[in-house]
MDTraj code that builds the backbone (N, CA, C; nanometers):
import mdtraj as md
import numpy as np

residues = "UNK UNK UNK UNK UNK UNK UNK UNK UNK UNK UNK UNK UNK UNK UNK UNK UNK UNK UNK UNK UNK UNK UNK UNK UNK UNK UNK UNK UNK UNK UNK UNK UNK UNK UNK UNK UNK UNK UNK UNK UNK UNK UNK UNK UNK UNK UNK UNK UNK UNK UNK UNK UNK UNK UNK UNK UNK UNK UNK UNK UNK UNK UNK UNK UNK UNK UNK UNK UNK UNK UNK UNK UNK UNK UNK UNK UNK UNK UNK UNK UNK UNK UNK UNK UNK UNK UNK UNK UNK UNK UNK UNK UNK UNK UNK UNK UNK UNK UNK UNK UNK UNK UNK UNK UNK UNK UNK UNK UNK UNK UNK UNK UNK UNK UNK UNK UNK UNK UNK UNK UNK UNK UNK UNK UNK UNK UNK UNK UNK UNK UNK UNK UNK UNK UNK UNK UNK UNK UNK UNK UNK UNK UNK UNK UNK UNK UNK UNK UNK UNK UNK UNK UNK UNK UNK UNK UNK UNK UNK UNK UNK UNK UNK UNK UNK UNK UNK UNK UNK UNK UNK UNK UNK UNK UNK UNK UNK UNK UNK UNK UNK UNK UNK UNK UNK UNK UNK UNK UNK UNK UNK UNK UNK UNK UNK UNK UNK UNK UNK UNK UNK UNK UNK UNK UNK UNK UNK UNK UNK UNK".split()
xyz = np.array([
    [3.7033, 2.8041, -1.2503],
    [3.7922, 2.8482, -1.3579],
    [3.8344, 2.7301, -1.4423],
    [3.8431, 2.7365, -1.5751],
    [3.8540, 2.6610, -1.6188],
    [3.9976, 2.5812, -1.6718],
    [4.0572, 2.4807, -1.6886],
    [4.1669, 2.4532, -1.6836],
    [4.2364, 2.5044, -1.7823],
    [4.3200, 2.5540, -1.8489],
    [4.3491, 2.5872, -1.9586],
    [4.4978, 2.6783, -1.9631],
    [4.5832, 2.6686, -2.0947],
    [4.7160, 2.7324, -2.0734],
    [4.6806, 2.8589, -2.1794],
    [4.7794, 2.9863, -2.1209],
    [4.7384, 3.0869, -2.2161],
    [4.8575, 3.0907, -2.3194],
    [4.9334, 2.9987, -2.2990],
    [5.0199, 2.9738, -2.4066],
    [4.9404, 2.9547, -2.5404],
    [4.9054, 3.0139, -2.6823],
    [4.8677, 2.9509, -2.7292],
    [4.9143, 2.8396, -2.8462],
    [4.8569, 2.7091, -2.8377],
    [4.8978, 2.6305, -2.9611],
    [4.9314, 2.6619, -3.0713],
    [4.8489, 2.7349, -3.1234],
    [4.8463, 2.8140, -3.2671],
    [4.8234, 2.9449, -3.2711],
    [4.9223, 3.0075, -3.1886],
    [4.9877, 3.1395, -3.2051],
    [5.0401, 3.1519, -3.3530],
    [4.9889, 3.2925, -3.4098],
    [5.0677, 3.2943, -3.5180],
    [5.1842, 3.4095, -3.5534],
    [5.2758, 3.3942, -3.5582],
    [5.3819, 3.5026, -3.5907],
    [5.3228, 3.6210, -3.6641],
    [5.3206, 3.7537, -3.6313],
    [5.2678, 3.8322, -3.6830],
    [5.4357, 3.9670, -3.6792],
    [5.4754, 3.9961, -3.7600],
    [5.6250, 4.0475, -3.8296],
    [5.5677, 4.1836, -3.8679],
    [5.5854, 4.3038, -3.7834],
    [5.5478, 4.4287, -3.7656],
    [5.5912, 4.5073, -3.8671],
    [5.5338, 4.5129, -3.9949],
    [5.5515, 4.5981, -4.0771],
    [5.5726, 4.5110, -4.2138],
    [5.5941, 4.3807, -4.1850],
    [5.5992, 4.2820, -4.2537],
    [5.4854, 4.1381, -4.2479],
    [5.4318, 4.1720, -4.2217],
    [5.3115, 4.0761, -4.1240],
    [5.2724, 3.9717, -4.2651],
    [5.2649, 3.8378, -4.2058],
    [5.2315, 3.7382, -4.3407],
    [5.0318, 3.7262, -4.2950],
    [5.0358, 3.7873, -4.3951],
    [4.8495, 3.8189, -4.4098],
    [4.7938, 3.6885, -4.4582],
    [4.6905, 3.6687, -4.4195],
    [4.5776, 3.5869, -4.5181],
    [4.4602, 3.7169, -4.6113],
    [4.4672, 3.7445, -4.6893],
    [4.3433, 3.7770, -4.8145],
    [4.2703, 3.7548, -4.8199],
    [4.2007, 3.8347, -4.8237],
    [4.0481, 3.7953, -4.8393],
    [4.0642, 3.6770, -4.9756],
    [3.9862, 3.6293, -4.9447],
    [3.9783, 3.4832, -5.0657],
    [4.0557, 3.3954, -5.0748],
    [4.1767, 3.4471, -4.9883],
    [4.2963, 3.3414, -4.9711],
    [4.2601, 3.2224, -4.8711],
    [4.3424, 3.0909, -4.9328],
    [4.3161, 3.0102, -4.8246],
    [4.4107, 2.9576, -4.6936],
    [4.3728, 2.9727, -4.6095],
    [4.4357, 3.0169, -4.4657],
    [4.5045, 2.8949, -4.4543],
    [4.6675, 2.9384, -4.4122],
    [4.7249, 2.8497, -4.3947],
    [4.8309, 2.8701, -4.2621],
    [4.8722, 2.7543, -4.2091],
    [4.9672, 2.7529, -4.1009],
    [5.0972, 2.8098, -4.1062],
    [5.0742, 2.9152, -4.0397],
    [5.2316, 2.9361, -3.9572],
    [5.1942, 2.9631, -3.7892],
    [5.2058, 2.8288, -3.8336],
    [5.1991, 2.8219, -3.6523],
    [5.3870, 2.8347, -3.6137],
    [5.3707, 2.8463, -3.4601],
    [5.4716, 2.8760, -3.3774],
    [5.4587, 2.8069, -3.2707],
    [5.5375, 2.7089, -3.3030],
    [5.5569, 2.6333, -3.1389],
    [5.5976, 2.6412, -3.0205],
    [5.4634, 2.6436, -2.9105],
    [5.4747, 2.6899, -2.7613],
    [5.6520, 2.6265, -2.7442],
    [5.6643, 2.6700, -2.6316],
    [5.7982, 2.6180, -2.5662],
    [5.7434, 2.5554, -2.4240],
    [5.8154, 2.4704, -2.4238],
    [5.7550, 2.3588, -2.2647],
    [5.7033, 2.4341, -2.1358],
    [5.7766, 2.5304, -2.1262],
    [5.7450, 2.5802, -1.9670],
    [5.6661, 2.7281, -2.0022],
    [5.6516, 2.8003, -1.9182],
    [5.5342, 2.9226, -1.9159],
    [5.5907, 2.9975, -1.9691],
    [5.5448, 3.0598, -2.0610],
    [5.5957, 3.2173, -2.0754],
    [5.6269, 3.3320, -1.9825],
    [5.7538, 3.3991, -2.0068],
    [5.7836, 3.4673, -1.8285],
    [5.8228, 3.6237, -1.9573],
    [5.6871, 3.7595, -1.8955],
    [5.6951, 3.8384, -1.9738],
    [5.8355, 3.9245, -1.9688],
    [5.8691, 3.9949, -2.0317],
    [5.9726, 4.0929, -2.0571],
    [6.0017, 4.1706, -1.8940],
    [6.0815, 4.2946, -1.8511],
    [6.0767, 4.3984, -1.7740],
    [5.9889, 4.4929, -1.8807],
    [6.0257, 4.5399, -2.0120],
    [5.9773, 4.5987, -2.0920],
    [5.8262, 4.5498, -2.1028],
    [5.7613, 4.4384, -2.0918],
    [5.6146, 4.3974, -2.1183],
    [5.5765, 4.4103, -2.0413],
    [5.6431, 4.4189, -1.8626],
    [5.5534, 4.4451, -1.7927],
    [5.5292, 4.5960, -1.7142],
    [5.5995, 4.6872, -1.7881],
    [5.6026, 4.8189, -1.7501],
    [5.4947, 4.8551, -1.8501],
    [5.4347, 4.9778, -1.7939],
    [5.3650, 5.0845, -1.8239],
    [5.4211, 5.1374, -2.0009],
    [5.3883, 5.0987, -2.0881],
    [5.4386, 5.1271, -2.2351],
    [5.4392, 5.2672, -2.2450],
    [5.5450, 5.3499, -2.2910],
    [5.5807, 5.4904, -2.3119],
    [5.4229, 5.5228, -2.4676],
    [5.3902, 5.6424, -2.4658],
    [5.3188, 5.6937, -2.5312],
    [5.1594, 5.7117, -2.5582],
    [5.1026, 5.7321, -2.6614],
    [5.0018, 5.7271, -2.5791],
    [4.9380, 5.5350, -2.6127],
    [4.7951, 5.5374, -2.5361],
    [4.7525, 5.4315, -2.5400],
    [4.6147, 5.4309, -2.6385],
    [4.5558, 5.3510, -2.7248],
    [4.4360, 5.3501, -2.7729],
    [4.3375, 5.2383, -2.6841],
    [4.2584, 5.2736, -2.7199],
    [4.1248, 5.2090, -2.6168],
    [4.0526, 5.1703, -2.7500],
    [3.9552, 5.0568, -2.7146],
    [3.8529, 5.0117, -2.7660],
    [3.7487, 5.0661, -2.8183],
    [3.6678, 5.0661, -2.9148],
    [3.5574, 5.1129, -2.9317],
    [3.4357, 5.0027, -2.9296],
    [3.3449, 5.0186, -2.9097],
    [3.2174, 4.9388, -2.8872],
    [3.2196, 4.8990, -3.0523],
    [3.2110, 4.7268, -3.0295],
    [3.1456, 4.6663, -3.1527],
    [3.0612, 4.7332, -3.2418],
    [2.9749, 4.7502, -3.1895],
    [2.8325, 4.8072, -3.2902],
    [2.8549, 4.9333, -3.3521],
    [2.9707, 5.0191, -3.3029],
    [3.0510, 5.1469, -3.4061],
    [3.1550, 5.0859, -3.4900],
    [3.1724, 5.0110, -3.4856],
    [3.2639, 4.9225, -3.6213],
    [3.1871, 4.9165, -3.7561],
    [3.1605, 5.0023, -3.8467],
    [3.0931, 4.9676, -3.9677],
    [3.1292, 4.8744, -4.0276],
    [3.2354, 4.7685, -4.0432],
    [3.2512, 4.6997, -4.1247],
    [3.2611, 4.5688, -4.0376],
    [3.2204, 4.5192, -3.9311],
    [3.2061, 4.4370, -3.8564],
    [3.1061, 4.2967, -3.9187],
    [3.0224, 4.3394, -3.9821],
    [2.9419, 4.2132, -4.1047],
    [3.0614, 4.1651, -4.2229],
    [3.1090, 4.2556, -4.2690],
    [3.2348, 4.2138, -4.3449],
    [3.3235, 4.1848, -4.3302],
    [3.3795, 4.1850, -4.2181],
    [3.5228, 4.1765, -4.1377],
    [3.4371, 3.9804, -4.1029],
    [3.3830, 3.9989, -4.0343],
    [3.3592, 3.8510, -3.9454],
    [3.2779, 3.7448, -4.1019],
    [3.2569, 3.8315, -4.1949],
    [3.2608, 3.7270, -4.3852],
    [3.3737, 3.6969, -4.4035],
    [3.4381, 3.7683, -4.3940],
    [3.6063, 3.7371, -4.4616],
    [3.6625, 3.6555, -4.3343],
    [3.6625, 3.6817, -4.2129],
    [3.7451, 3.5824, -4.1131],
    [3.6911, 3.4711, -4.1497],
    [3.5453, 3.4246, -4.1722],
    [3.4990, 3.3005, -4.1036],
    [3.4715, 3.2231, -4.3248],
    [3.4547, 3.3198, -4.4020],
    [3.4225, 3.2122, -4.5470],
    [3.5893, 3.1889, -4.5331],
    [3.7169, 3.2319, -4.5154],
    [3.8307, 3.1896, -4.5213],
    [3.8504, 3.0496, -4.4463],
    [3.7631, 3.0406, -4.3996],
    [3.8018, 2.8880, -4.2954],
    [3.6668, 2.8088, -4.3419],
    [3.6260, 2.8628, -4.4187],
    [3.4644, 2.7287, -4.4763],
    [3.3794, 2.7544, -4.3293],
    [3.3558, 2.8405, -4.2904],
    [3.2422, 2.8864, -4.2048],
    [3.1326, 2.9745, -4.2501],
    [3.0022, 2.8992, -4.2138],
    [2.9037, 2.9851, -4.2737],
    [2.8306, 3.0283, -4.1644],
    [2.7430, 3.0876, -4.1879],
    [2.7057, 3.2124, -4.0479],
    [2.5577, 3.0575, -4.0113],
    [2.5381, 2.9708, -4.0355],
    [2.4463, 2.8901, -4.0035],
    [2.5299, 2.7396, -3.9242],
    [2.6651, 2.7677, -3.9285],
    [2.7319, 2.6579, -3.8985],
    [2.7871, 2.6793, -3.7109],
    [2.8016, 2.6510, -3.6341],
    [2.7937, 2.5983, -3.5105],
    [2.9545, 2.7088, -3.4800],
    [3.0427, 2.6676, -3.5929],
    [3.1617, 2.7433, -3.5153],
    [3.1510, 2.8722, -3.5691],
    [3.0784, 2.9270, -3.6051],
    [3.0727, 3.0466, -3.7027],
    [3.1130, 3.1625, -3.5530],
    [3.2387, 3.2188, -3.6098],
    [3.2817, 3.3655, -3.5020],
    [3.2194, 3.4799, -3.4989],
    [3.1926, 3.5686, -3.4244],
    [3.1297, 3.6268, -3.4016],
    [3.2200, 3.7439, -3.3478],
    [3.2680, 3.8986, -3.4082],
    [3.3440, 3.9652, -3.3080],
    [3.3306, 4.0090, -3.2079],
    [3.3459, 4.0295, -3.0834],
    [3.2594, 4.0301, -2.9294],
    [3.3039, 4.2403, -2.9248],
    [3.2723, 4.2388, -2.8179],
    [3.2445, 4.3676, -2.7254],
    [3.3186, 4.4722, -2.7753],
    [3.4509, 4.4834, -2.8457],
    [3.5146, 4.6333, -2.9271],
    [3.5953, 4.5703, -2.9867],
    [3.6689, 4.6777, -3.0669],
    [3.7709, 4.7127, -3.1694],
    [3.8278, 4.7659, -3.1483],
    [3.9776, 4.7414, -3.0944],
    [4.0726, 4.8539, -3.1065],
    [4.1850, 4.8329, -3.2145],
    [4.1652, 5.0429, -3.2181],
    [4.2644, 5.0174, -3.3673],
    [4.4663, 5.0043, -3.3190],
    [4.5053, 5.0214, -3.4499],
    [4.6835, 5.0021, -3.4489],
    [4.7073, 5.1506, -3.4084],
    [4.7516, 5.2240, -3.2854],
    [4.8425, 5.3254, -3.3050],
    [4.8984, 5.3986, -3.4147],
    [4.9823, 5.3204, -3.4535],
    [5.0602, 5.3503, -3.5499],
    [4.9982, 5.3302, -3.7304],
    [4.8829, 5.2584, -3.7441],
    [4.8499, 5.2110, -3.8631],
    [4.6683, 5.2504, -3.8436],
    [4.6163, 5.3608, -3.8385],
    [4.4775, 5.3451, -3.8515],
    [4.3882, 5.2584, -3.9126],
    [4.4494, 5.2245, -4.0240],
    [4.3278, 5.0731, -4.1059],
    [4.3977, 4.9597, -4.0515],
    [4.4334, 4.9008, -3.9693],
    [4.4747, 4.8252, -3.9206],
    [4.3909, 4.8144, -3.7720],
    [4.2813, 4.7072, -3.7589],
    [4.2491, 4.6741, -3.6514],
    [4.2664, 4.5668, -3.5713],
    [4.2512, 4.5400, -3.4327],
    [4.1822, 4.4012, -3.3594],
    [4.1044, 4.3689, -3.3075],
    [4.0412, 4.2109, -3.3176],
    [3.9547, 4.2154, -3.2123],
    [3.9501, 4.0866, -3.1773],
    [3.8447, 4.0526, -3.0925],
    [3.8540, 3.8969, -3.0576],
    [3.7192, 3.8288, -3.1164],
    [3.7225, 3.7141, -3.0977],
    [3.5876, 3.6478, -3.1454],
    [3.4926, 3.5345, -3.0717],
    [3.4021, 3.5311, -3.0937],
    [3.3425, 3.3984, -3.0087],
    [3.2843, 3.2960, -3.0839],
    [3.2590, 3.1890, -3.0735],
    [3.1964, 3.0965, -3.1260],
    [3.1725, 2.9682, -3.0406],
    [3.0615, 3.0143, -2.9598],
    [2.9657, 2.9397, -2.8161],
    [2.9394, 2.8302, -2.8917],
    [2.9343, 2.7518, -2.8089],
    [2.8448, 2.5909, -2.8434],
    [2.7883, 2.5517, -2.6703],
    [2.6887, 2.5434, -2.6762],
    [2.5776, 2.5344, -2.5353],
    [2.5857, 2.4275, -2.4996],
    [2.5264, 2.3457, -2.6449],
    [2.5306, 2.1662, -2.6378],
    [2.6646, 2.1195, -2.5530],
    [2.7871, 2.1785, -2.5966],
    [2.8825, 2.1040, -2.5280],
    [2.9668, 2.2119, -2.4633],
    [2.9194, 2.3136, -2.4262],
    [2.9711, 2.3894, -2.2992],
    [3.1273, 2.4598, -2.3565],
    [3.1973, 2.4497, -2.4705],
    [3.2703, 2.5038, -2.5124],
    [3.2723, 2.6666, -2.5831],
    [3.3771, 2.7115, -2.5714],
    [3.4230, 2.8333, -2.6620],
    [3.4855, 2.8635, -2.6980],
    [3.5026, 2.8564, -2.8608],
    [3.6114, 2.8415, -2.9128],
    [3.6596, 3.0270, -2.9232],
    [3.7559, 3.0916, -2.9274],
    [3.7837, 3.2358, -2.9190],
    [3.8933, 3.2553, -3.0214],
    [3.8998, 3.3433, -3.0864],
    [4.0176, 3.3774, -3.1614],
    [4.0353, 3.5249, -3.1157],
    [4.1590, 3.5784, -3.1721],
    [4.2250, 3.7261, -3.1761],
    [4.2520, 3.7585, -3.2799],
    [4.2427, 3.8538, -3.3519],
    [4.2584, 3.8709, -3.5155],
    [4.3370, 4.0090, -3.5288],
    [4.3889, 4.0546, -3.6237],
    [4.3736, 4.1600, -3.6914],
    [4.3230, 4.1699, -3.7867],
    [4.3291, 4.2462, -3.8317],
    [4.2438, 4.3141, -3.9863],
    [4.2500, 4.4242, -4.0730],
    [4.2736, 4.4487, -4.1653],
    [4.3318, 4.5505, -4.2417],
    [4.2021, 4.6408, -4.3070],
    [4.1255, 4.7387, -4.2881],
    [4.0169, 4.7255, -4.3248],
    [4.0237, 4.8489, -4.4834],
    [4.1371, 4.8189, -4.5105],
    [4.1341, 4.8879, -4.6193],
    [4.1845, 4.7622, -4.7524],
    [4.3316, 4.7013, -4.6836],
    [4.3555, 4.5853, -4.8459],
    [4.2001, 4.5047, -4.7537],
    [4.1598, 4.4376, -4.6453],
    [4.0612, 4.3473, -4.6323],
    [4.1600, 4.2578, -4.5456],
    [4.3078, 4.1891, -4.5495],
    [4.4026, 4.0947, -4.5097],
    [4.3744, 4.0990, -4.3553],
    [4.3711, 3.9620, -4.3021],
    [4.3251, 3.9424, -4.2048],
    [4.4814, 3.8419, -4.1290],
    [4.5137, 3.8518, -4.0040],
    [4.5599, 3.7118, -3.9780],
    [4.5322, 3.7038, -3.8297],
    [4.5643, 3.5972, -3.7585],
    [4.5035, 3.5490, -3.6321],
    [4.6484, 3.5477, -3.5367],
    [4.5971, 3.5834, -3.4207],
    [4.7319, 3.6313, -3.3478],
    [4.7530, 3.4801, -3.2432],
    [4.5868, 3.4507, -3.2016],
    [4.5889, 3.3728, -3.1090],
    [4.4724, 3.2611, -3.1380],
    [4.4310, 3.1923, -3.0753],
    [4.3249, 3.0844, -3.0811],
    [4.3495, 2.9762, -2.9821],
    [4.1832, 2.9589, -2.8887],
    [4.1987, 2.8612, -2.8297],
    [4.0387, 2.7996, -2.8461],
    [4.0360, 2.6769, -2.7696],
    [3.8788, 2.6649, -2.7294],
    [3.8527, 2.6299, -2.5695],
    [3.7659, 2.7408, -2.5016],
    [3.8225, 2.7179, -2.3565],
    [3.6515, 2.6135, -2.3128],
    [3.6315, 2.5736, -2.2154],
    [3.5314, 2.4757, -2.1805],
    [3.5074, 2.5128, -2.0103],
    [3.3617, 2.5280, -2.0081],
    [3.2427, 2.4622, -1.8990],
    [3.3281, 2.4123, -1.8056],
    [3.3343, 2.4383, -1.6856],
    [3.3983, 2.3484, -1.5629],
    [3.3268, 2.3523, -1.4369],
    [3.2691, 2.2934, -1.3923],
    [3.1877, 2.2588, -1.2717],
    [3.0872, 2.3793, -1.3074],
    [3.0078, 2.3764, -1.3546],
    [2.9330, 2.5121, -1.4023],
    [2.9509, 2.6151, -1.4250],
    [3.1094, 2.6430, -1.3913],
    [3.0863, 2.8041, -1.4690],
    [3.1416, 2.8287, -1.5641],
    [3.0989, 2.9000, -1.6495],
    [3.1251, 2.9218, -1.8033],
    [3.2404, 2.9648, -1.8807],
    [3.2709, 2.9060, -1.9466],
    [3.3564, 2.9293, -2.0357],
    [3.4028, 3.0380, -2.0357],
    [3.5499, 3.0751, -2.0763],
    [3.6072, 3.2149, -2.0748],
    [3.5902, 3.3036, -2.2045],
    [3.5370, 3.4399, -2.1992],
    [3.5672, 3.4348, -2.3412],
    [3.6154, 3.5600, -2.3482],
    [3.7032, 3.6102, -2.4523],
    [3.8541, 3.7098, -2.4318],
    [3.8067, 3.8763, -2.4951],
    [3.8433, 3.9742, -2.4742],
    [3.7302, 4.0869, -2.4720],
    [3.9297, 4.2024, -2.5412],
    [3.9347, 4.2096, -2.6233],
    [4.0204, 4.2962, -2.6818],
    [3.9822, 4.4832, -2.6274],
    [4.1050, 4.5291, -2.5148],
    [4.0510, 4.6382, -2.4531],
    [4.1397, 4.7640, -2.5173],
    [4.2634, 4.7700, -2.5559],
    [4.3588, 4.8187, -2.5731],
    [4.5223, 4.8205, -2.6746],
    [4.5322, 4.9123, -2.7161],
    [4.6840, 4.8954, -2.7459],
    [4.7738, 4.9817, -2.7322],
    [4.8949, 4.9726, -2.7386],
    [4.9907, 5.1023, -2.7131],
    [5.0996, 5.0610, -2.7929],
    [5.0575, 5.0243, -2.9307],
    [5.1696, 5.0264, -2.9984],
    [5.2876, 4.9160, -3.0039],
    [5.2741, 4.8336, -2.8877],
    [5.4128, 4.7268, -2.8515],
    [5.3076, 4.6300, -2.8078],
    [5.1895, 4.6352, -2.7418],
    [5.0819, 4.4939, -2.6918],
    [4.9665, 4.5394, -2.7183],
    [4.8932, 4.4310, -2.7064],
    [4.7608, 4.4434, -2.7004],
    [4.7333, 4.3570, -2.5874],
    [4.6264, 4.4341, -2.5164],
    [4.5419, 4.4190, -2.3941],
    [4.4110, 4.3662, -2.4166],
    [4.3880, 4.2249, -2.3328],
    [4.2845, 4.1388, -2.3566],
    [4.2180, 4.1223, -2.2004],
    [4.1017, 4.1058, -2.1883],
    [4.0378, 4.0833, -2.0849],
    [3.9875, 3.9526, -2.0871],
    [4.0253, 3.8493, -1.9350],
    [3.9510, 3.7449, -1.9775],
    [3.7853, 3.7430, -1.8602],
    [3.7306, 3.7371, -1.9732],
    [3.5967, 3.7429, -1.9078],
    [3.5091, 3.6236, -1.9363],
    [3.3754, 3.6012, -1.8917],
    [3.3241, 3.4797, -1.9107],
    [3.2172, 3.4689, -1.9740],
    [3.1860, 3.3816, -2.0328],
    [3.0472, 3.3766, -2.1219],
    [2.9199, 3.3904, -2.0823],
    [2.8476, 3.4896, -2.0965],
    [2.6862, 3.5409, -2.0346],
    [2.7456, 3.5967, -1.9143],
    [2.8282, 3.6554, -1.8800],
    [2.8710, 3.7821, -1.7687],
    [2.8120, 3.8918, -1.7635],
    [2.7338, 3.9377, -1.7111],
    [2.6849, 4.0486, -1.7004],
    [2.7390, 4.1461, -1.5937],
    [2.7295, 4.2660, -1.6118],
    [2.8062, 4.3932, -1.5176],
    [2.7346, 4.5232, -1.4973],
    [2.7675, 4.5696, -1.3899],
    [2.6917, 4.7186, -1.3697],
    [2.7447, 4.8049, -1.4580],
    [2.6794, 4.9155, -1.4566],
    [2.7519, 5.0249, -1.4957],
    [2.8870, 5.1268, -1.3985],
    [2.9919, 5.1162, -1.4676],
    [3.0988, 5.1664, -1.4061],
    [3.2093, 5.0696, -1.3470],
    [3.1789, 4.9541, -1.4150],
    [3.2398, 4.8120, -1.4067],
    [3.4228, 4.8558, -1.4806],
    [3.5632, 4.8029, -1.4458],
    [3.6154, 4.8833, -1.5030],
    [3.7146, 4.7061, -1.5349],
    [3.8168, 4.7455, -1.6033],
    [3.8583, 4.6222, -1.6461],
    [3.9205, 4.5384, -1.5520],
    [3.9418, 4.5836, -1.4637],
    [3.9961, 4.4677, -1.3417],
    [3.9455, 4.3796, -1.2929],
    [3.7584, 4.4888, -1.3024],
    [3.7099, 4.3768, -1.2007],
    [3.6246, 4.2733, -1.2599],
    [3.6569, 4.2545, -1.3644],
    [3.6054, 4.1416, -1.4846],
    [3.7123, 3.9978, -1.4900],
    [3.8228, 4.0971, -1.4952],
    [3.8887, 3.9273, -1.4698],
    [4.0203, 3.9630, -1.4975],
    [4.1322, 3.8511, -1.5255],
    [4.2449, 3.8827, -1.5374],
    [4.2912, 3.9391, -1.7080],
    [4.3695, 4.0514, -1.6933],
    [4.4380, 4.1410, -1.7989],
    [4.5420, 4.0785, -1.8661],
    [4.5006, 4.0394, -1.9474],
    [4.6496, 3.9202, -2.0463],
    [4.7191, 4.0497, -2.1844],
    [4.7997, 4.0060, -2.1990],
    [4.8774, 4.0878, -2.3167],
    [4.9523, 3.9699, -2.4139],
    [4.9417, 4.0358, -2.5709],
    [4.9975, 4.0006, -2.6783],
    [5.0691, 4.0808, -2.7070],
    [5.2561, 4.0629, -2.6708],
    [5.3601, 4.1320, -2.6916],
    [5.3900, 4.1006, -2.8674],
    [5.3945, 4.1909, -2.9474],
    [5.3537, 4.1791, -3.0958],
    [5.5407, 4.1493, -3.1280],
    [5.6221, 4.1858, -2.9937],
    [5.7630, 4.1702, -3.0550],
    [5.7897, 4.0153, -3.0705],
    [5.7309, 3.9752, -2.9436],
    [5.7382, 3.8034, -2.9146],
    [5.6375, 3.7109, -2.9589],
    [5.5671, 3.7073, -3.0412],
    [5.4243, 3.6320, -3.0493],
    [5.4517, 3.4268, -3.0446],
    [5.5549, 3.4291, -3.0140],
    [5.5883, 3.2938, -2.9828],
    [5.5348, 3.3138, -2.8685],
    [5.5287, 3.3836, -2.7665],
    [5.4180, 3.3586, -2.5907],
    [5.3078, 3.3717, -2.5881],
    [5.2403, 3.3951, -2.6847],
    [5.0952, 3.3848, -2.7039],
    [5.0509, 3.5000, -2.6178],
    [4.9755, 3.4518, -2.5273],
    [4.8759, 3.5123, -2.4544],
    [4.9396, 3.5576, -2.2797],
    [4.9769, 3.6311, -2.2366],
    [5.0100, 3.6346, -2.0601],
    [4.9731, 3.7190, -1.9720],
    [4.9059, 3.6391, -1.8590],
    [4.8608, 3.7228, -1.7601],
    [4.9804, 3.8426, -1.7483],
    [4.9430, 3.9897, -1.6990],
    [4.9841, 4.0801, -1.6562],
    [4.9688, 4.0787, -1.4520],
    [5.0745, 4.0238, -1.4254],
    [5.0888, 4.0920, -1.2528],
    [5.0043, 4.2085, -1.2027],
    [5.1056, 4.3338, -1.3186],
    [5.0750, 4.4412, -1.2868],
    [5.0776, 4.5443, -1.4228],
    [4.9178, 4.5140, -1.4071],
    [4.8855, 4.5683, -1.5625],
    [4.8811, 4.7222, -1.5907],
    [4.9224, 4.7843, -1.6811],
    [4.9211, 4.9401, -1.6459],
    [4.8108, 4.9987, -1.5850],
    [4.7945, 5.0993, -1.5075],
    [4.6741, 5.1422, -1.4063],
    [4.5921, 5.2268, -1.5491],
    [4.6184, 5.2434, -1.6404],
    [4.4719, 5.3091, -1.7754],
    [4.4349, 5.2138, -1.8478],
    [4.4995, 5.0797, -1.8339],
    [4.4124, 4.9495, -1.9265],
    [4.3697, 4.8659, -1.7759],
    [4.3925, 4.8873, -1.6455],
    [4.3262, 4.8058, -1.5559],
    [4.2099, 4.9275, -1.5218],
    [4.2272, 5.0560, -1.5202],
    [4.0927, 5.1034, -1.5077],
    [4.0251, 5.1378, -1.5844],
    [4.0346, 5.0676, -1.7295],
    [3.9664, 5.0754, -1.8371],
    [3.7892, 5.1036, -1.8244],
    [3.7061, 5.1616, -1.7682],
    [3.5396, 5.1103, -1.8289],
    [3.5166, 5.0523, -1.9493],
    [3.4288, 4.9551, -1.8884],
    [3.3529, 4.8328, -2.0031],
    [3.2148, 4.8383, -1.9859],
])
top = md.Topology()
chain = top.add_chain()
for i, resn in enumerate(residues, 1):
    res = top.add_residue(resn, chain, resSeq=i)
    for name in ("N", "CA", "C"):
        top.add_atom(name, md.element.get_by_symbol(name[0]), res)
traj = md.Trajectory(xyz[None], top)
């Protein structure tokens, strides 16, 4: 496992109903939020079972706008689809509850040569196009096994549910989200904690199928 804090560095404040977007064409700028020294310790409320219903993921490749979505994340940062960090959105999309053109997902951008992966978390507006980034890290290669890379499973309106899984992982069929790896959540009230393992993750996003 690889060493790494799920605090993230450059967490970005995302203000629910007020959210400071990047634009398509806009150029992406910092509002970062600075970790706090010691671990993030989740809510009673973050770690209960969220009242209502829950949305689930849909498979990448049913995302129609997934070529355009990952143009606009990556020309906003001077990434071109031939350049090394160029993101890539991984395994689904889940949408906002409450906001249907409003999606998330996560991203990858492998480098082999040096055993890294850099990952982001995004949303996306797929109607104005406004994009902003919830999370970002770059996790790394450790005694051979591979890099982590973060798999967006869920939302219920108050978090989003992330899987951390690993790079070139392969799984049977009927594989369900537990047994991939540990279940982290982005509490959208707090986004100063970035990223946090779940103890005890609700039993319909830990028996998620993937």
């Amino acid at each position: 496992m690889a060493a790494f804090s799920l605090r993230s560095r450059t967490a970005f404040a995302v203000l629910i109903g007020a959210a400071v977007t990047l634009g398509a064409g806009c150029t992406p700028r910092s509002d970062e939020v600075k970790a706090s020294a010691t671990e993030p310790v989740a809510s009673e409320a973050t770690l209960k079972a969220a009242e209502g219903s829950l949305t689930t993921y849909k498979a990448v490749e049913a995302f129609d706008m997934r070529a355009r979505a990952e143009q606009i994340v990556n020309g906003n940062q001077g990434k071109v689809p031939s350049s090394a960090g160029y993101e890539r959105i991984m395994t689904g999309v889940v949408a906002d509850p409450e906001n249907p053109t409003r999606v998330y997902f996560a991203t990858s951008a492998y480098d082999a040569a040096t055993g890294t992966n850099f990952v982001g978390i995004y949303g996306f507006d797929t109607k104005s196009l406004n994009w902003w980034r919830l999370y970002k890290n770059t996790y790394k290669q450790k005694d051979s096994v591979a890099p982590a890379l973060l798999r967006v499973v869920a939302h219920d309106g108050e978090r989003l549910f992330v899987v951390e899984d690993r790079v070139g992982a392969s799984y049977s069929a009927g594989t369900i989200a537990k047994d991939v790896g540990r279940i982290l959540a982005f509490d959208f009230a707090h986004p100063e904690e970035g990223l946090f393992p779940l103890p005890e993750p609700p039993d319909d996003v830990a028996n998620l199928p993937l």
